[in-house]
C-alpha positions in Angstrom: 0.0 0.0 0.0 1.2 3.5 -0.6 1.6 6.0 2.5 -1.2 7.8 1.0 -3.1 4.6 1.5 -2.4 3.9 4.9 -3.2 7.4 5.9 -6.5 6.8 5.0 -6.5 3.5 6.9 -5.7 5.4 10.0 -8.5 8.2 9.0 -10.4 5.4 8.5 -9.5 3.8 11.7 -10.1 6.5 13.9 -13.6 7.3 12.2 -15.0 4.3 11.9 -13.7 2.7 15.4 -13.6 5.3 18.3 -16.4 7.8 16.5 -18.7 5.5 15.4 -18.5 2.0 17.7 -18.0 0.0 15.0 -16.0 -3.3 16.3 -16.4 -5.1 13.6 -13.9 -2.6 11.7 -11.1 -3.2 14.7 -11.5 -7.2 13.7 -11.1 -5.8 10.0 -8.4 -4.0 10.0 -6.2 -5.0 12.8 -3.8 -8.1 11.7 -4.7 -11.5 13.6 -1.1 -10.6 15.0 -1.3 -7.6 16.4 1.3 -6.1 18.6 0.4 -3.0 20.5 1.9 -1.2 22.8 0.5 1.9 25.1 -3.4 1.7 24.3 -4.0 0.3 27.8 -2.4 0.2 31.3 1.4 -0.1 31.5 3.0 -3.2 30.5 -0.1 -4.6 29.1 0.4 -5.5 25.5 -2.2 -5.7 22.6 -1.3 -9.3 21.2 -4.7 -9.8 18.8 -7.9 -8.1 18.0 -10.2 -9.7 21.1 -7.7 -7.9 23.3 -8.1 -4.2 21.5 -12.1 -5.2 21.8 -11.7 -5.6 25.4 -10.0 -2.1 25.8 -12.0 -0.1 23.7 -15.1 -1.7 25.2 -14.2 -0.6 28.6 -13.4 2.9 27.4 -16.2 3.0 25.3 -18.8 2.2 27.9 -17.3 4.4 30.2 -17.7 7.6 27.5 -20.3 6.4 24.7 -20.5 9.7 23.3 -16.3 9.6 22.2 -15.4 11.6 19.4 -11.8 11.9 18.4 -10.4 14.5 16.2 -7.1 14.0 13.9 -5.4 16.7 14.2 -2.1 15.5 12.4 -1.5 12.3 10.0 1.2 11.5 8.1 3.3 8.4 6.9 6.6 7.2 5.7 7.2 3.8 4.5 4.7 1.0 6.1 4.1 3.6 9.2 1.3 6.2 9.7 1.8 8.8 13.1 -1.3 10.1 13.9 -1.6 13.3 16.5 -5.6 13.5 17.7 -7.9 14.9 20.3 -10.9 13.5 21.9 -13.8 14.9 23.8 -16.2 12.8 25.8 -18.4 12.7 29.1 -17.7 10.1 31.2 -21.4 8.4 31.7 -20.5 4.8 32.2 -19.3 3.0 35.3 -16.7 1.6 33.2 -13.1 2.7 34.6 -13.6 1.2 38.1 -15.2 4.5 39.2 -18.8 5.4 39.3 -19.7 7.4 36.0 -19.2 11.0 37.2 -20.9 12.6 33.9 -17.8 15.2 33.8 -16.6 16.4 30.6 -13.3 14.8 29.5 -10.4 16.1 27.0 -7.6 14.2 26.6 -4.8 13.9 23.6 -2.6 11.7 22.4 -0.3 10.0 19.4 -0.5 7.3 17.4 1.9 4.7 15.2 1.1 2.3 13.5 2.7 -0.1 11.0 0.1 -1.1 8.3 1.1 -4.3 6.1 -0.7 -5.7 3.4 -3.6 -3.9 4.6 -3.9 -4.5 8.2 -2.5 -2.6 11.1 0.3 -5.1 12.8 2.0 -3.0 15.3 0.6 -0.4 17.0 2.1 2.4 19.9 -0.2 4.7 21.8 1.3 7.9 23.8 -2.1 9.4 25.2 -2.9 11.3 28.7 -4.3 8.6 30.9 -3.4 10.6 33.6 -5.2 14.1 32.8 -8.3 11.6 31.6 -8.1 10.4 35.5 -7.9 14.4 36.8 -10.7 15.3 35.2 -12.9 12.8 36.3 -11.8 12.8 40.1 -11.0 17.0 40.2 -13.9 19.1 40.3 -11.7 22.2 39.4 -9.8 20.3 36.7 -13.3 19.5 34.8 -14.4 22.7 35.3 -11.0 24.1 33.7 -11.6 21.5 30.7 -15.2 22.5 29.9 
């Protein structure tokens, strides 16, 4: 695939999967070999599609109304680093918390390496910890909103 190509993956990706719900497109377009790194708690490695379901479920329950923003994307060779946004209330009881209905914005990066079509390694860089401040701080959501 060209760079080109796997930019629109990623667009594709990011629209399909965290804006719209769709799992079916994380079976799709993830590899059956997956190797991620950074999506989830520290450590914790993505090693196949079922395991990327299980972390966006839990995320996604906890803020059902996710929508992420690409602010950045660009490629070289068989990688794609995408820079995005997202804005979401946290409504579900998802994150070992009661849903708190506080107004979350949070940023992050994204690599991936696409072959052949599918996305087979992937690293994540994105503020878990001001996601957590929000949520918990009643002055940091209130600077957020």
């Amino acid at each position: 695939m060209s760079v080109d190509e796997n930019v629109a993956l990623m667009r594709r990706w990011f629209k399909e999967v965290w804006n719209e719900g769709r799992v079916e497109t994380i079976y799709e377009l993830l590899d059956e070999h997956i190797k991620g790194w950074g999506q989830d708690a520290p450590g914790q490695e993505i090693r196949k599609p079922a395991d990327f379901v299980a972390f966006f479920n839990r995320i996604h329950d906890a803020f059902p109304d996710q929508k992420v923003t690409i602010e950045d994307a660009f490629g070289a060779g068989d990688k794609v680093v995408v820079r995005w946004s997202s804005e979401m209330t946290h409504t579900g009881d998802h994150l070992g918390m009661p849903a708190t209905n506080k107004k979350v914005h949070v940023t992050g990066i994204t690599i991936a390496r696409i072959a052949n079509g599918k996305i087979v390694e992937g690293w994540d860089n994105w503020d878990q910890f001001a996601m957590m401040q929000q949520i918990a701080s009643p002055t940091a959501a209130a600077a957020g909103s």
